[in-house]
N, C-alpha and C positions, 0 to 999 in steps of 0.2 A: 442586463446588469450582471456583470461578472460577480461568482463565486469564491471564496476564500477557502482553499485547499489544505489540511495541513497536512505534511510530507513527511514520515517519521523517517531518520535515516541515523546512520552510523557510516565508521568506514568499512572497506569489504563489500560497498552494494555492488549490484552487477550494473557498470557503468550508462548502456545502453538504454535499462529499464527506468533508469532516472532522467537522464537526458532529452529523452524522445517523446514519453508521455508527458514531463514538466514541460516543453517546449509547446505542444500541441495545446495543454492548456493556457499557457501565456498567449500564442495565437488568437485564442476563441475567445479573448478577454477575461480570464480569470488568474486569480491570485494564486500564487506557489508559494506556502510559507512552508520554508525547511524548518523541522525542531529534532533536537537532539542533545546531548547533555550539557550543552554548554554554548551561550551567546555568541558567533562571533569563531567561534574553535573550527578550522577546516578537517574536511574530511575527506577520503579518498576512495574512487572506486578501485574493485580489485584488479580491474583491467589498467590502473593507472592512468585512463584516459580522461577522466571525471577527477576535479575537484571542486569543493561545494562548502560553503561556508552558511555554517549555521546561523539560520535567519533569528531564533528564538530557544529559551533552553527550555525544557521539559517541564522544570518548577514552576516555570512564566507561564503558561501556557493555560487557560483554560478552553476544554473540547468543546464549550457551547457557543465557544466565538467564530468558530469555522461552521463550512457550510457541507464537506467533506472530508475523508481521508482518503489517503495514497499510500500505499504499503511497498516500493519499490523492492526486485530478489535482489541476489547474491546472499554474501553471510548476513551482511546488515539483521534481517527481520529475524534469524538465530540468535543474535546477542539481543537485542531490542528487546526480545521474552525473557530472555534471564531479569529482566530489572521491572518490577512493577508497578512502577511508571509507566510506562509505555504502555503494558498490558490493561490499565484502567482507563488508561487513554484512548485505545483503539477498541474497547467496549463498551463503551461510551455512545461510540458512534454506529453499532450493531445493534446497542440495545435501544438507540431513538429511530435506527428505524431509516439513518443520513446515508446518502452514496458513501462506499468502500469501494476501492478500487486495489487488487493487489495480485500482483503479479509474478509467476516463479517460486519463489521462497517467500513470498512475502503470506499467505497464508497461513505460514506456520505461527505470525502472531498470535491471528485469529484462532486457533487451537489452544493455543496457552491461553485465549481471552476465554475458553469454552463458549465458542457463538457459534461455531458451525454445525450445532446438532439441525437435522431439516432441511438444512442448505443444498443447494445444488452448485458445484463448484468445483473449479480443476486446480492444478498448479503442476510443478515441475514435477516431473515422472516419483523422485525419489521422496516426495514427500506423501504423495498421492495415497499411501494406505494409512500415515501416520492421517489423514485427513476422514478416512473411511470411519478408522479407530473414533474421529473426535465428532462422529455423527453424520458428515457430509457426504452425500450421493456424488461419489466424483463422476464426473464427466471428460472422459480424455477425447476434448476439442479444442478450438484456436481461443476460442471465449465462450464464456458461460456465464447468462445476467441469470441471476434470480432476485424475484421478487423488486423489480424493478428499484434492487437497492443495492445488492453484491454483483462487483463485477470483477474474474478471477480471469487470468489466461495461462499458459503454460512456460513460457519461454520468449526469447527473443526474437524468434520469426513470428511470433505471436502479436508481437508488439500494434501494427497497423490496427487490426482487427480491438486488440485491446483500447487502445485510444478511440477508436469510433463509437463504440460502446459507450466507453465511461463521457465523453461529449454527450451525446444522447440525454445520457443521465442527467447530468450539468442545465440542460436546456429550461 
């Protein structure tokens, strides 16, 4: 029985981290639902290689219809924290306890949600203390599961290893 995914995005995400891990879960039979501020509104990755039209808007959207979240980097998951929408959204799904999945910059939600005190969890080099700061044991490795619910990795080469993980979870 495939899973229902929700995927917070904006424009500015890092093209690859959207792509590769939404593709892997469409494979393994589970739902990719894009949400972002507006039904229907395309958005763009920074590499220009990724375009993505939002499946559902942020208003629409209740967190206890999904069965995970996806936090894709680039800028994306920096703007996503300035609105606190998003931020209630993605602590939602910290504080029950559901798969998170967030990769690169996409952790930095999760700092603005204040869920990572206790955690063990990596992301991109530059955000890595701002992560320390918000409680997290960072780990600079390809992936890092904690608590068989957060699953973090660093960047784009990281990608493989991040997708086999967050599957795992999904199971």
């Amino acid at each position: 029985m495939g899973k229902k995914i929700a995927t917070v995005i904006t424009d500015m995400f890092e093209d690859i981290e959207f792509t590769d891990p939404a593709e892997a879960f469409k494979e393994a039979g589970h739902e990719v639902i894009t949400i972002g501020d507006e039904k229907g509104k395309q958005v763009e990755g920074k590499n220009k290689e990724a375009t993505v039209t939002v499946d559902q808007g942020i208003d629409d959207v209740d967190p206890n219809d999904f069965d995970a979240l996806f936090i894709p980097g680039g800028f994306s998951p920096d703007q996503l924290r300035a609105d606190d929408r998003y931020v209630t959204f993605a602590k939602h799904f910290m504080d029950e306890k559901k798969p998170v999945f967030a990769i690169c910059h996409g952790p930095q939600l999760l700092i603005t949600a204040k869920t990572l005190e206790g955690r063990d969890a990596t992301g991109y080099k530059s955000i890595q203390v701002d992560m320390e700061y918000a409680g997290a044991k960072v780990v600079d490795k390809e992936v890092v599961v904690c608590q068989n619910q957060l699953v973090t990795s660093r960047q784009p080469d990281d990608i493989p290893a991040f997708n086999r993980e967050s599957l795992n979870l999904l199971k």
